[in-house]
C-alpha positions as CSV (number, residue, x, y, z in Angstrom):
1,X,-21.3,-12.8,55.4
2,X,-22.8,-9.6,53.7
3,X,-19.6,-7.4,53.9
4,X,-17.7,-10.6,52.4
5,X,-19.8,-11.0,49.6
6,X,-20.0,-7.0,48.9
7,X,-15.8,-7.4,48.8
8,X,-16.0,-10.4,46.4
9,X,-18.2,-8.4,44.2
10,X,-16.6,-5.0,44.4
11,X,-13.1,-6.6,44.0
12,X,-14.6,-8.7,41.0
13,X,-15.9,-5.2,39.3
14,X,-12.4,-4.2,40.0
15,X,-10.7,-6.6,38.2
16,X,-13.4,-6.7,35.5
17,X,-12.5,-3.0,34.6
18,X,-9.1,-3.3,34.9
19,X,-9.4,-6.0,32.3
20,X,-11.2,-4.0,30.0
21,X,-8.4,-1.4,31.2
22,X,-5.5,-4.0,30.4
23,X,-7.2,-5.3,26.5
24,X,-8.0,-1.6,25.7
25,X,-4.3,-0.6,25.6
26,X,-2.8,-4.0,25.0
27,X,-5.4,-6.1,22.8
28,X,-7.9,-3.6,21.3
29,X,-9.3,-5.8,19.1
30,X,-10.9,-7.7,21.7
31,X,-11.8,-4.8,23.3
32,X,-13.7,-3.4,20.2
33,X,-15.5,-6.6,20.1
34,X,-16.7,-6.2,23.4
35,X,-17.2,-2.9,24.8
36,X,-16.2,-0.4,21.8
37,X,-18.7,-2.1,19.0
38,X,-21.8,-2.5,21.3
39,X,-21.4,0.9,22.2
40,X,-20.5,2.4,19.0
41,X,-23.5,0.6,17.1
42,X,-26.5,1.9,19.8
43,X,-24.8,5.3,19.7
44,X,-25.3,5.4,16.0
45,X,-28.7,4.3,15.8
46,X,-30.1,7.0,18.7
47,X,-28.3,9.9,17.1
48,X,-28.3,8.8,13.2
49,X,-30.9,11.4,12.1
50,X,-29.6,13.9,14.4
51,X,-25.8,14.2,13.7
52,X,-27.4,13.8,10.0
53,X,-29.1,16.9,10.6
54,X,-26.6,19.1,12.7
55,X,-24.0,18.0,10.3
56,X,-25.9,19.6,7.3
57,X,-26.6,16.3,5.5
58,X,-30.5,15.9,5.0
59,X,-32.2,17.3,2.5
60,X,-35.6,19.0,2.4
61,X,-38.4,16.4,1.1
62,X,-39.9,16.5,-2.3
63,X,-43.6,17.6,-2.8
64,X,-45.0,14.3,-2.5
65,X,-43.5,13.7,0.6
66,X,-44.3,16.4,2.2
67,X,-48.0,16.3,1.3
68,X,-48.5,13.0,2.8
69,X,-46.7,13.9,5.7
70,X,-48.3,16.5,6.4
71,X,-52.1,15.5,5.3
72,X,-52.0,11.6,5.7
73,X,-49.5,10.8,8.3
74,X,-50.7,14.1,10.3
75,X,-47.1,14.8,11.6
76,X,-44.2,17.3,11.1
77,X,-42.2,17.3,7.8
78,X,-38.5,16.9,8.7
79,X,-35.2,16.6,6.6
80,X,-34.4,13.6,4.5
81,X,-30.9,11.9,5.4
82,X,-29.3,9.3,3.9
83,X,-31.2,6.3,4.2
84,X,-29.7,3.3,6.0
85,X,-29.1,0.0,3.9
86,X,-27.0,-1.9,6.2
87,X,-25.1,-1.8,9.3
88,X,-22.5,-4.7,10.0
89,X,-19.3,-5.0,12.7
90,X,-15.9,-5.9,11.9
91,X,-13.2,-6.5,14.4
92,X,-11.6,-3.0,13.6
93,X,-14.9,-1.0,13.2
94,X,-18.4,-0.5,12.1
95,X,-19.6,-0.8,8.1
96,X,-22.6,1.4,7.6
97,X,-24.4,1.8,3.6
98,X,-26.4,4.5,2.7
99,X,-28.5,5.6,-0.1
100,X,-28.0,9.3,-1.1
101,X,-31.1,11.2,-1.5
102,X,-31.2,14.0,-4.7
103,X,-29.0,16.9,-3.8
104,X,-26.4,15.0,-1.5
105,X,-23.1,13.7,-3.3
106,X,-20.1,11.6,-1.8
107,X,-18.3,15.1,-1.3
108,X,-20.4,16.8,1.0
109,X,-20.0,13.0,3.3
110,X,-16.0,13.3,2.9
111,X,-16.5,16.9,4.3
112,X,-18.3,16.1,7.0
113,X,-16.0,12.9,7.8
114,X,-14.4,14.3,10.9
115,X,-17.2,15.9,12.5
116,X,-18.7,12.3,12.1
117,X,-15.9,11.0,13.7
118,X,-16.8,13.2,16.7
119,X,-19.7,12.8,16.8
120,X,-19.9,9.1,17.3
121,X,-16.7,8.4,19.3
122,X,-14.3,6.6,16.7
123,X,-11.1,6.3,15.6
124,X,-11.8,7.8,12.0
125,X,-14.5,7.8,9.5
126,X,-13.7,7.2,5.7
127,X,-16.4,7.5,3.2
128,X,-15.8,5.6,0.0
129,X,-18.4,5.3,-2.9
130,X,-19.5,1.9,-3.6
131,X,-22.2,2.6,-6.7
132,X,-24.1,5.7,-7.9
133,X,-26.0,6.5,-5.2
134,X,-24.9,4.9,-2.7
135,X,-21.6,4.8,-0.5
136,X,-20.0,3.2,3.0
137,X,-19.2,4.9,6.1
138,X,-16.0,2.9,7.4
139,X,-15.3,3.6,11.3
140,X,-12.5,2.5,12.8
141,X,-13.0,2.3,16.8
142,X,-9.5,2.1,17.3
143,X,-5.5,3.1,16.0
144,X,-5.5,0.3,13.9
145,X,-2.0,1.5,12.5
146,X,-0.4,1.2,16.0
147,X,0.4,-2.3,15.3
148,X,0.0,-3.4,12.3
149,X,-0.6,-7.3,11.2
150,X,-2.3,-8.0,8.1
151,X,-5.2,-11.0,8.5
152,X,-4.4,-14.5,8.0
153,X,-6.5,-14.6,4.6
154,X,-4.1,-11.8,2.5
155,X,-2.1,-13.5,0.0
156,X,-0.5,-12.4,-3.1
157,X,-2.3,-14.0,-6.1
158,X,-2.3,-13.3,-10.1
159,X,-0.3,-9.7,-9.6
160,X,-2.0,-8.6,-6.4
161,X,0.4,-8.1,-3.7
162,X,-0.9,-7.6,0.2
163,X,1.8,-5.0,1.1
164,X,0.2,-2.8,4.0
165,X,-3.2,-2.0,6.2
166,X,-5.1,1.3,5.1
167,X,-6.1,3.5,8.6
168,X,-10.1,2.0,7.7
169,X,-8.5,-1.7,8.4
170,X,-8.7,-3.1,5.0
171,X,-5.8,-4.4,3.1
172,X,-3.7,-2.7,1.0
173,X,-2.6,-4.2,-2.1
174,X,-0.2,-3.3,-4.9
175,X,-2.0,-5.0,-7.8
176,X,0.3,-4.5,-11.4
177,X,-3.1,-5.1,-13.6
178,X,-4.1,-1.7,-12.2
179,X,-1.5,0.4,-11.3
180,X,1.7,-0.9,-13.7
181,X,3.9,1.3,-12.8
182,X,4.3,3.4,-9.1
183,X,6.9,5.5,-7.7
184,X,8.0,5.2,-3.5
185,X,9.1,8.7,-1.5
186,X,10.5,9.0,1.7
187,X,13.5,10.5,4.3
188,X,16.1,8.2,5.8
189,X,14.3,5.7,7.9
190,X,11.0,6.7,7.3
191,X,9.8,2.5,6.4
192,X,11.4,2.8,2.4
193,X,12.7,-0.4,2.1
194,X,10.4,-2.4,4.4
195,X,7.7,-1.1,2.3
196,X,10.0,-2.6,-0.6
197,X,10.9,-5.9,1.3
198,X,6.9,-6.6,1.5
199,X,6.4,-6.5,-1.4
200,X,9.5,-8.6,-2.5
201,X,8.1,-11.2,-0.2
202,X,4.9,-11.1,-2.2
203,X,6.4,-11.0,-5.6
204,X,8.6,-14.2,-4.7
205,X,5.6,-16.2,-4.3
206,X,4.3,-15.2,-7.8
207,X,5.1,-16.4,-11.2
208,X,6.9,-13.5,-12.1
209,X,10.6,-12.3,-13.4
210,X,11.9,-9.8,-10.5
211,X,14.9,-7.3,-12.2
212,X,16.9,-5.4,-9.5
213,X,18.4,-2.3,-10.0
214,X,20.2,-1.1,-6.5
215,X,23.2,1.6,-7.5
216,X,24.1,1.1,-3.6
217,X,26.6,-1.6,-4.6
218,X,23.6,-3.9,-3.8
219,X,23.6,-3.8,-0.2
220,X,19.9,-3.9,-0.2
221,X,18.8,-6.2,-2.8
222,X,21.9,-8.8,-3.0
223,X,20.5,-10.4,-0.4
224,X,17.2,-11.6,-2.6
225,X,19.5,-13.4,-5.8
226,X,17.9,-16.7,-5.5
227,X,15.0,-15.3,-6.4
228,X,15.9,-12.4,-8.9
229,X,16.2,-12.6,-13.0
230,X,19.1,-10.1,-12.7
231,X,20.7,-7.5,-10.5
232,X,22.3,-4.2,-11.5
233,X,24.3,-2.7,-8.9
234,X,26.0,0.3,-11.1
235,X,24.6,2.6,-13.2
236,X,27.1,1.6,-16.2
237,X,25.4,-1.6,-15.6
238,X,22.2,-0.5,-15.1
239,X,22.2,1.4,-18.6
240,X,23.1,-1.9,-19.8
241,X,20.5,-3.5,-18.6
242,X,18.0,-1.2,-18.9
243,X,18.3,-1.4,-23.1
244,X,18.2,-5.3,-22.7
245,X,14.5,-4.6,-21.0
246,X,13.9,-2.1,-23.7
247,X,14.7,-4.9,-26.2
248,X,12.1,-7.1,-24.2
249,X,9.8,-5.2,-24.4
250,X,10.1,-4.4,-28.3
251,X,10.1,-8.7,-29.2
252,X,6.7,-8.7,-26.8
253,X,5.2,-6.0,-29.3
254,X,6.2,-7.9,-32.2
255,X,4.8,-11.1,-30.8
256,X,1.4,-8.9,-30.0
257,X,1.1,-7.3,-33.1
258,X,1.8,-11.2,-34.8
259,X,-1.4,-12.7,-33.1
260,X,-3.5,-9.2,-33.5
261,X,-3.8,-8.4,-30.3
262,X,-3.2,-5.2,-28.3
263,X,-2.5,-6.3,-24.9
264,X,-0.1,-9.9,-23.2
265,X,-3.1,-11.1,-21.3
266,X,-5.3,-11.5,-24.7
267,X,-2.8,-13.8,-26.0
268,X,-3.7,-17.5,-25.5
269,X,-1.8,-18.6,-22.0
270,X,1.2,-21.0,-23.8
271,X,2.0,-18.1,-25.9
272,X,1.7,-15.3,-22.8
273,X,5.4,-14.1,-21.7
274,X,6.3,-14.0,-18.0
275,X,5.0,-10.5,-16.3
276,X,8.7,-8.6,-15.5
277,X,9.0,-6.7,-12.1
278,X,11.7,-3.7,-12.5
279,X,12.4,-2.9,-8.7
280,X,14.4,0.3,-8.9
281,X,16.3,1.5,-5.2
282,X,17.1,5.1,-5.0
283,X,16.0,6.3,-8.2
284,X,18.4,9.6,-8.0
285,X,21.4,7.2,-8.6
286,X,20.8,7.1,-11.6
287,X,20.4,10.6,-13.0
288,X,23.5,12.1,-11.2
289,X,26.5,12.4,-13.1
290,X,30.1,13.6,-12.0
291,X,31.3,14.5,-15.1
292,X,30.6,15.4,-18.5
293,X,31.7,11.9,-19.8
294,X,28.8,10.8,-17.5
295,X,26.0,12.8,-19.2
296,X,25.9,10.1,-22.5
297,X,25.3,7.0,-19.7
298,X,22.1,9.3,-18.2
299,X,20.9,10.5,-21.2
300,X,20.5,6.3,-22.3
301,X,18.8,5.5,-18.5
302,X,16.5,8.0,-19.0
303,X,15.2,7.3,-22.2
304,X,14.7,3.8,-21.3
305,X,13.3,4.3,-18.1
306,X,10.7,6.8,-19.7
307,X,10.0,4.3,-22.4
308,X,9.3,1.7,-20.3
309,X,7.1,3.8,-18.0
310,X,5.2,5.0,-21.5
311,X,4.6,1.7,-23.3
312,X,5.8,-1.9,-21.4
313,X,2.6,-1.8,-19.3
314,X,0.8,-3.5,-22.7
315,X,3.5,-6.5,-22.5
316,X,3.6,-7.1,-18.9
317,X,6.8,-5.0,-17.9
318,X,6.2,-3.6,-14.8
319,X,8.4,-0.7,-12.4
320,X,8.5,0.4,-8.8
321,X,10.7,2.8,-8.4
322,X,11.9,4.1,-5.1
323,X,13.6,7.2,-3.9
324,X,14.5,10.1,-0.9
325,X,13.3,13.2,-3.8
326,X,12.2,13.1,-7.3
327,X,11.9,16.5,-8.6
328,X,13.4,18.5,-11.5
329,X,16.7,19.0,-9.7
330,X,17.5,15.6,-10.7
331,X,17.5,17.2,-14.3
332,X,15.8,16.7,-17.8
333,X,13.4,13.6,-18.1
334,X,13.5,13.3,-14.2
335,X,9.7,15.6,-14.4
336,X,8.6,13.4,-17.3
337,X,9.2,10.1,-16.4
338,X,7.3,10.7,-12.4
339,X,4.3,11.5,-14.3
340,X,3.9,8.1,-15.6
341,X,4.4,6.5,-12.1
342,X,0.7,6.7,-11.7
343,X,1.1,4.4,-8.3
344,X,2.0,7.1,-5.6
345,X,3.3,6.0,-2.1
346,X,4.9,8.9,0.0
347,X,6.5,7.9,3.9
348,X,7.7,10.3,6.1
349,X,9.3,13.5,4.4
350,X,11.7,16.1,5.2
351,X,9.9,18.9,3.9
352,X,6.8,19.8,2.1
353,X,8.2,20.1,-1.5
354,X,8.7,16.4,-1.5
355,X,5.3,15.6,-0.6
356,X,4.3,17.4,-3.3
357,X,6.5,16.1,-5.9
358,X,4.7,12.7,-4.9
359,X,1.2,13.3,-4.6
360,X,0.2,17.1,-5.7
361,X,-0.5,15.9,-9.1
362,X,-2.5,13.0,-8.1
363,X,-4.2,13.7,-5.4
364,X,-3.5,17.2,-3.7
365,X,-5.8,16.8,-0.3
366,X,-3.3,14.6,0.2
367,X,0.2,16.5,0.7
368,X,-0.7,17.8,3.7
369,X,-1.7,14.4,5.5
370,X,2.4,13.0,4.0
371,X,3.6,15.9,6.0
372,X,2.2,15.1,9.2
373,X,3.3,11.6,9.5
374,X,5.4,11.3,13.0
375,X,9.1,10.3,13.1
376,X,8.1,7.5,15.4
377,X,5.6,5.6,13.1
378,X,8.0,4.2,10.3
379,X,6.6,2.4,7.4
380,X,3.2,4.8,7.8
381,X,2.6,6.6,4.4
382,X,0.5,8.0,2.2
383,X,-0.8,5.9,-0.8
384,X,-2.7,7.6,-4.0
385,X,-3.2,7.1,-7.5
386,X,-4.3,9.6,-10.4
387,X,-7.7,8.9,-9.4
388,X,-7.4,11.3,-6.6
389,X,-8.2,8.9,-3.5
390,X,-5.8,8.6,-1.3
391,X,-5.1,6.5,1.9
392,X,-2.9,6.3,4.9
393,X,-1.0,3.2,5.4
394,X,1.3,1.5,7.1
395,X,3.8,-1.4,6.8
396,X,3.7,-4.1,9.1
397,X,7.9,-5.1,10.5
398,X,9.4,-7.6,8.1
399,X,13.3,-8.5,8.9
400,X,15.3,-8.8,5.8
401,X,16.0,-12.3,6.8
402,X,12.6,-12.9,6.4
403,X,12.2,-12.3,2.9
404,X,15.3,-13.9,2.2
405,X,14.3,-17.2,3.2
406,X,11.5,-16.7,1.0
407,X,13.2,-15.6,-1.9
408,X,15.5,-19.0,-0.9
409,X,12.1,-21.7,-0.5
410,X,10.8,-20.1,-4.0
411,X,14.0,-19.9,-6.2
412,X,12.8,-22.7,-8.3
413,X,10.2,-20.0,-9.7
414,X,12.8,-18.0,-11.6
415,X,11.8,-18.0,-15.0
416,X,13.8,-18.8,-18.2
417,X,14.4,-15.7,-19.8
418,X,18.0,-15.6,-22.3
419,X,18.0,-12.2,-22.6
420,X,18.5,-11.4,-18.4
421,X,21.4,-14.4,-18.4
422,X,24.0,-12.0,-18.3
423,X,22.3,-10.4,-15.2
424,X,21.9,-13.2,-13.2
425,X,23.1,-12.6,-9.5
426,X,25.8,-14.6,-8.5
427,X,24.5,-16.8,-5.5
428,X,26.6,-16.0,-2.5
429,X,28.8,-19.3,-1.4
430,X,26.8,-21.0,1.6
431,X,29.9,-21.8,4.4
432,X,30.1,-25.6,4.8
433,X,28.7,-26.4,8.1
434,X,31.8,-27.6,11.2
435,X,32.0,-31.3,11.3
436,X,34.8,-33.7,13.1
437,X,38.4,-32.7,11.5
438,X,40.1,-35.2,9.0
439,X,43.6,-33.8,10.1
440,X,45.4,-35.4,12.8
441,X,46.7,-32.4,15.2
442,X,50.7,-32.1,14.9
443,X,52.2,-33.0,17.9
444,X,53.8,-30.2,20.4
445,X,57.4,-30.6,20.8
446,X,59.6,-28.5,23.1
């Protein structure tokens, strides 16, 4: 009876770690919750002033801290870390606030990140500044880019679009108010367009006017017309309708400057104009010319597009533009105009000049991480803004099929705009569906 219960037990230890074996690779969420967090969160607390300490993150005491220690509390005077606020577990990692002491900054925490990391046993460790004086320490326990779904609760609302999940295992969002206009970089098949087809799928939801410009006879973008304003899929058109937006955006100013205000979202809400999203696919289509006669066409895109970049953000005019390369090769205007894409999201790149093109003038700690993104791990990029932080992220999978039934369900939200009328995608012709034939068959003779 003792050796059978000694099997039962040892093969129920067995299949106890093999579990724990099975959720580590397969659901690691649920192993986080149970092993990893526990684990994580006691090694933390036992080694907190330690790694603090080896890690050259304490600072020596002031005066009066040292005299009571010393004198009252009758014990050694050690280094000051950064005292602990909080400590809280997600299901991706562990949220930790501190409280700098005088003479530590966010910087010398950044530095240190990866030696943190190492020192307690996670995935990664991002430092991001909440207030003055205090920041977070987000650990992630686990890849949480290796498959990426964004949480049930991330929905596109006002001009806040949930497009990918940041390597800490918050949400990424590609909100207009903030950034207005963005530019996209990245080699064949590094997650471009699915990248682009997110965030279509959150714009269709929105009450928004979505402009298509796609110089690849519209093999990318045809496929959203219900739910586009207009579609240019040439760049003769595109000049064209490029100086309609310009002309937009020119009426909006005059309707500003007629109420006194400086900005569309001061205006009272019946008198507001729709927000405009220009969604520009492969941007170098559209400053290449093959002949001279070609050269009057680009000079009109640019101008436009650099307007628009300077000035439409005020009235609600709004682009992402999207390319492979977007450097001075592409000619005059192509340097001036990327400088006002303040929105920076680099994929996977075929060499280092094009990471830089993309993110050495907003953030430059981050070229190097855009160069080291693996083949295998399309849609993972490199998001910045001309703040200087910077993020990785990835796209989660999204079928074109899937935004087109979207674009389909919420075609009824395409505003009424006369001047994009001319634009208007034609709806492709739906194929009546096979029902019983009307038409006797003609009789077989010999």
């Amino acid at each position: 009876m003792t050796d059978l219960s000694m099997v039962l037990e040892a093969t129920g230890a067995l299949a106890g770690a093999g579990g724990l074996g099975y959720a580590k690779v397969r659901a690691p969420r649920v192993y986080w919750s149970l092993v990893g967090l526990p684990v994580t969160w006691g090694r933390f607390t036992f080694t907190y002033r330690s790694t603090m300490d080896v890690c050259g993150l304490t600072v020596q005491p002031s005066r009066l801290r040292a005299f009571l220690a010393r004198n009252v509390a009758r014990r050694e005077v050690l280094p000051v870390p950064p005292k602990v606020r909080r400590v809280w577990g997600t299901s991706t990692g562990l949220r930790v606030t501190l409280r700098l002491p005088a003479g530590l900054e966010p910087a010398d925490l950044m530095t240190a990140s990866e030696r943190l990391r190492h020192a307690w046993g996670v995935h990664s460790v991002t430092v991001v500044e909440t207030k003055p004086g205090y920041v977070e320490l987000r650990m992630t326990g686990y890849d949480v880019l290796r498959r990426v779904r964004l949480p049930r609760g991330a929905r596109a609302e006002g001009l806040a679009v949930p497009v990918a999940l940041r390597e800490d295992g918050t949400v990424f969002v590609r909100d207009y108010r903030k950034m207005p206009m963005a530019l996209t970089l990245g080699a064949n098949n590094s997650g471009k367009s699915v990248y682009q087809r997110n965030l279509i799928k959150g714009l269709a939801r929105l009450p928004v006017a979505l402009v298509g410009i796609d110089c690849k006879r519209g093999v990318e973008q045809s496929a959203y017309a219900p739910r586009l304003s207009a579609l240019a899929t040439t760049p003769d058109d595109s000049a064209t309708l490029l100086d309609v937006l310009v002309a937009e955006m020119e009426d909006r100013f005059d309707l500003l400057s007629r109420h006194g205000v400086s900005d569309m979202w001061d205006l009272p809400e019946r008198l507001r104009p729709v927000p405009v999203v220009v969604l520009v696919d492969e941007v170098a289509e559209l400053f290449l010319i093959s002949s001279k006669k070609d050269e009057e066409r680009r000079e009109r895109i640019v101008t436009a597009l650099i307007r628009l970049a300077q000035m439409a953000r005020a009235v609600g005019i709004h682009l992402e533009v999207c390319g492979q390369r977007f450097g001075s090769e592409l000619g005059k205007g192509a340097t001036m105009l990327r400088a006002q894409l303040t929105g920076r999201v680099v994929h996977r790149v075929n060499d280092k000049q094009t990471a830089e093109m993309g993110l050495a003038d907003v953030a430059p700690d981050a070229v190097m991480a855009a160069g080291l993104i693996p083949a295998e791990r399309p849609g993972t990029a490199v998001a910045a803004d001309s703040s200087g932080g910077w993020a990785k992220i990835r796209t989660p999978h999204t079928s074109r099929e899937d935004v087109t039934a979207v674009c389909r369900e919420f075609a009824h939200l395409v505003p009424e705009l006369p001047a994009l009328d001319p634009f208007r995608p034609h709806l492709p012709a739906t194929a009546p569906e096979p029902g019983p034939s009307l038409v006797k068959p003609r009789p077989v003779t010999d």
